[in-house]
Structures are given as structure tokens and as C-alpha cells.
N, C-alpha and C positions, 0 to 999 in steps of 0.2 A: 425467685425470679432471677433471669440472668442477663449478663449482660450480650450483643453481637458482635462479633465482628463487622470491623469498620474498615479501615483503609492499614498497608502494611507498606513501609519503607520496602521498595525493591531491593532482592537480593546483591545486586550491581554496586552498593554503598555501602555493605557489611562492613569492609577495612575504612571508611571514612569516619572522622571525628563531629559527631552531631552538637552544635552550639545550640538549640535551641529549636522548638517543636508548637504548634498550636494546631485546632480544625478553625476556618475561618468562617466568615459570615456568608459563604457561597457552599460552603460546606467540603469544602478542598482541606485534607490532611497537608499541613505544610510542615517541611524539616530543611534547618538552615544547616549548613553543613562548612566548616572549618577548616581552615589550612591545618597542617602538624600542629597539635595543641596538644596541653600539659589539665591532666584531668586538676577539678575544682571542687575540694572533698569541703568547701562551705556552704555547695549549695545540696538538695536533696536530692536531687535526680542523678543516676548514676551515667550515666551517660555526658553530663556538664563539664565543659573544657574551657579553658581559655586560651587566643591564640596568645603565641610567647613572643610577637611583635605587633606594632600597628604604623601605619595601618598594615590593613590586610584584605585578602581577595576572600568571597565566598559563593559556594554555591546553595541555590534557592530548589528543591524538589520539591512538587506539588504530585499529589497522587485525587484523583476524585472518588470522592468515593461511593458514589454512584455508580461508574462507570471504569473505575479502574485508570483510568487515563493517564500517565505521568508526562511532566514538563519541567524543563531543569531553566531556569533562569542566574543567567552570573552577577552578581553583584563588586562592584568596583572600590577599592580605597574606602573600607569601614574604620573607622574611629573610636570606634567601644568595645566595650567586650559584650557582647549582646546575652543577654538573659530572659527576654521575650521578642515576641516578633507578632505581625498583623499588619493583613492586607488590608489594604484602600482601594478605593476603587478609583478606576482609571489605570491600574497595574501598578499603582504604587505599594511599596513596603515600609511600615513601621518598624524601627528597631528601638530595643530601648535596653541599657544598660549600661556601668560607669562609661566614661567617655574619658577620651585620653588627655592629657593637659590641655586648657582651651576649646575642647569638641563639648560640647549638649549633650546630656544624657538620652536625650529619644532626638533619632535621624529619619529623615525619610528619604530613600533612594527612587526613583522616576522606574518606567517602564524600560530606559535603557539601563538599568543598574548602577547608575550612579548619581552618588548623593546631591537632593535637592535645594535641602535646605534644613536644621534644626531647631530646636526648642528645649526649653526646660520644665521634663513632667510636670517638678515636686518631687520631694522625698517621700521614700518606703511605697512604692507603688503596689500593691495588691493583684490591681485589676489593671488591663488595657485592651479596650476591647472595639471594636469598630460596627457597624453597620453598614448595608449597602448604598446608603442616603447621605454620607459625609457628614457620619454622626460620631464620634470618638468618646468614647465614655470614662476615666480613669478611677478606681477606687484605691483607697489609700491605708495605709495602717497606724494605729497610734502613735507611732513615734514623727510619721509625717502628719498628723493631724494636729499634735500639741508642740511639731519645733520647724514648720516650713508654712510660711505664707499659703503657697501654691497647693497643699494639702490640705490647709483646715477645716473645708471644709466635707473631706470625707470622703463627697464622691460629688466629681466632676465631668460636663461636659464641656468637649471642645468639638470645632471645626476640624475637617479636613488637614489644613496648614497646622494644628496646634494651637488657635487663637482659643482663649478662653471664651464662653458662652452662657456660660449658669452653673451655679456650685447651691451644693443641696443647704437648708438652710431650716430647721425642724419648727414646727406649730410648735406656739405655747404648751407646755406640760409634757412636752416630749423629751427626751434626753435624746444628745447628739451624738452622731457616730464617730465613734472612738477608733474601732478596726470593721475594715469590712471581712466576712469570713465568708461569702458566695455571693456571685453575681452571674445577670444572665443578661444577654442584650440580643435583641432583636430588631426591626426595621422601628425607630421611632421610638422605643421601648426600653429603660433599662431597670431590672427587679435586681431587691440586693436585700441580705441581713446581712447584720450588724451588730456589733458589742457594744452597749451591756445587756439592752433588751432585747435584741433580734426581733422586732418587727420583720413585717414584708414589705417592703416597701418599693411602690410602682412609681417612676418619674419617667416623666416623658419630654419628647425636645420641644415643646413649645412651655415650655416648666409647671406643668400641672403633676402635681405630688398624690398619693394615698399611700396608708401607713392601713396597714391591717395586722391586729395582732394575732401573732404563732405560738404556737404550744411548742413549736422546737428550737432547744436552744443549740447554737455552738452548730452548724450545718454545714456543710463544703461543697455542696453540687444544688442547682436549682438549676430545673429546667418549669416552663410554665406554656399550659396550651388551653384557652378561650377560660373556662370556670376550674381549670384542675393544676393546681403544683405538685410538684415531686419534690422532698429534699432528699438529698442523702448524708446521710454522717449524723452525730448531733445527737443529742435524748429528747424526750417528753416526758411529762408525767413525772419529774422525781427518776426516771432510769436514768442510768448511766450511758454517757455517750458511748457508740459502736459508731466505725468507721463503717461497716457495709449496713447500716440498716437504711431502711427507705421509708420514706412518710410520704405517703397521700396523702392530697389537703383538697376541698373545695374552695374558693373562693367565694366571698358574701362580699358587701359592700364595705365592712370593717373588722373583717376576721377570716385566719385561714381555719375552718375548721377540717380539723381531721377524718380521717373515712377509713385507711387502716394504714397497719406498717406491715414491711417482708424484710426478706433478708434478701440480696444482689449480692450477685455470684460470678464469678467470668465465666464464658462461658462452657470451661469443664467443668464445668463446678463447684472447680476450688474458690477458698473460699477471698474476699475483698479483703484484704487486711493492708495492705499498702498500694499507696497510687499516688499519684499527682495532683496537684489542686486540677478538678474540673472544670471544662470550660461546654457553659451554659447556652445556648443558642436557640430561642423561643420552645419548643416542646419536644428538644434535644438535648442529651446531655452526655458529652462525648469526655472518655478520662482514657487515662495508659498506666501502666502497673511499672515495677521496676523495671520493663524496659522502655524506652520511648520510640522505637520500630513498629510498634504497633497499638493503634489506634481502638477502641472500643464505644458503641453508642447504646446509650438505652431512649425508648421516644416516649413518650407521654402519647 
């Protein structure tokens, strides 16, 4: 199985320095793009910069990728070094990344590109991921689960603004999420496993929970559409985890059962062996390889 082509940075920005890339809950490839910046060999993506003052200006490229469309939005006086990004809607932008003495690690700048207002995630953020309904969902990793308030509890929803709204909080006999290792959010909806048992687990914004247990441990992509999930990455069965393998799963009322696995391919063929953490979007699941210029989706 392979993966499509999805949306491609225009040629027009090849000489520019990329801070930071997502596909958003509208389904727009979004790439934030950097003043002169000094590459950042601690994070994975080779494309990662940081600028070498702040504040600083940037610009916002959105590409549809439905339609091709691009749209350059300037963003005004940032204050972080930004390491993710995600729109809001009403044209607003999430950034989140350290923040300069006194700035909040996650900013949000207005539709005229300058900043609104801030907040503070939590440590070791995972996940940040939005909805069209002014749902913000963050998932968190172990070390902000066992050393930050704002973390503990794993995977959090907030409003719009940042205001906290509901933190996950597991049934008797459950073990509590440690790291999140894939998430997927859709309107109202957010699916996630998690370390140590990787459940699947479905929360919703009015806080009604289900935990269904999976055969696959350790996963990095989930996409999910009515009775069917996809993971990718992750073993079953005692195999050893592979980054391209794919699981199909049905969906029961307490269990994903399995229905088969493939191998995902880009789409020459070559084979999956390095990418990006994916980012999961109801019965989409969009990733980019070692470059972040170009975007890939497989659909459920």
C-alpha cells in the first residue's frame, strides 16, 4: 500500500528557513517560515531552525490541498522559538515552543498576525492539536506527566483561549498514561495510545471516555473512520515493531480487533523507514519524510 501525494511547499520558498510544519483541521498544509536562522541538530526534522534573535517576524504559507491554493499570512513580534504550530479558527495561530525570558511557551497571534494573548501548555508536549469547534486537545510525554502539574494528567483538553477544560483521568484497573505515542483529533473527538498498555482510547469534549483494548503496541500514526482504525508503526503478536507496517483494526464496543497488516510505501515505492511524528485527522493520516516540503496522506 502506498502512500499520495498531498500538498507541496511552492518552489518560491526553496531558499527560505522552515521553523515549523503541520496539516490542520481544514485540511491546509501549513509551513511557518523564519527570519535568517541557525539550523537545530536537537531536534529530528532536518529542516529545524531557530531564529538567532527575538523577537522576530515570520511568515505563515498555507497550501490546500484539495485545491492547490496558497496563502502567505505575516506574523508580527514572536517570542519563542516555535516547534509546532496549529490553527484556530477564526484565523487564529497556535505556536508553541520555548518562549523567551517572560513569554509563555504556547502564543496565539489574531488574524492580523500579532500576538493575542499566551498561556502555559505544560511540559514535554507530544501532541497539539485543534478542532474546528474550539476544541484544543494537548498530549503529553512522561516526563511532563510525572514533573508538571499542567501535564499529569496525560492528555488534556482546553478551550480556544488555553483555559483548561478536562484532563483524562483512567477507570479503576486501568493504568495511566505515561507517554502518548499517536493521536488523532477530529470535530469533538480525540483517539490516542499510550504507554505502557496502549489502549485505544476515545474521549470526547463533553468527557465521556472508552478504552478498547489493541493488539498493537508502541504505534505513531492513527487515523480512525465510523468502525475502522489504521495504526502505523508499532508490532503485534510478539513482532517487532517496523516503522512502515500498517494495522487495520475494527472497532467493537471494547476492543480493536485486527482484520490485517500491509507494508506503506511512499509513493514510489520506496520504502517508509524515516518520517515525522504523524499527524492524525479523523480517517486521514498525513506524515512527510526527511524533507518537510512535502506533505503525504493515506485515508482510511
Amino acid at each position: 500500500m502506498a502512500l499520495r501525494p498531498y500538498a507541496l511547499l511552492p518552489a518560491q520558498y526553496d531558499h527560505r528557513r522552515l521553523l515549523a510544519t503541520t496539516v490542520d483541521a481544514w485540511g491546509r498544509a501549513l509551513w511557518l517560515i523564519g527570519p535568517e536562522a541557525a539550523p537545530d541538530p536537537g531536534r529530528y526534522e532536518r529542516f529545524a531552525a531557530r531564529p538567532r534573535r527575538h523577537p522576530y517576524d515570520a511568515l505563515l504559507v498555507s497550501v490546500d490541498g484539495a485545491g492547490g491554493a496558497v496563502r502567505e499570512q505575516h506574523l508580527y513580534g514572536l517570542g519563542l522559538r516555535v516547534s509546532r504550530l496549529e490553527a484556530l479558527p477564526g484565523g487564529r495561530l497556535l505556536l508553541l515552543g520555548p518562549g523567551a525570558p517572560g513569554q509563555p511557551d504556547a502564543q496565539v497571534h489574531g488574524r492580523g498576525g500579532r500576538r493575542r494573548h499566551g498561556f502555559e501548555p505544560g511540559r514535554c508536549v507530544e501532541f497539539a492539536m485543534a478542532d474546528r469547534r474550539h476544541h484544543l486537545w494537548f498530549a503529553y510525554g512522561d516526563e511532563g506527566v510525572y514533573g508538571d502539574p499542567l501535564s499529569s494528567d496525560g492528555l488534556v483538553l482546553r478551550d480556544g483561549g488555553g483555559n483548561h477544560r478536562w484532563g483524562y483521568s483512567p477507570p479503576p484497573g486501568v493504568q495511566h498514561i505515561d507517554t502518548v505515542y499517536a493521536l488523532n483529533v477530529e470535530d469533538g473527538t480525540a483517539w490516542a495510545c499510550s504507554y505502557p498498555a496502549f489502549p485505544l482510547l476515545e474521549a470526547r469534549t463533553d468527557g465521556r471516555t472508552t478504552l478498547r483494548r489493541s493488539p498493537v503496541r508502541a504505534p505513531r500514526g492513527l487515523a480512525v473512520h465510523g468502525d475502522e482504525a489504521v495504526l502505523l508503526g508499532g508490532g503485534s503478536r510478539g513482532a517487532a515493531a517496523r516503522a512502515d507496517r500498517l494495522h487495520r483494526l475494527r472497532l467493537t464496543a471494547d476492543e480493536a480487533v485486527p482484520v490485517e497488516e500491509a507494508r506503506l510505501t511512499f509513493p514510489n515505492g520506496a520504502p517508509l523507514t524515516r518520517y515525522a511524528k504523524p499527524v492524525g485527522r479523523g480517517g486521514r493520516l498525513y506524515l512527510h519524510g526527511p524533507t518537510a516540503r512535502q506533505w503525504f496522506v493515506l485515508e482510511v
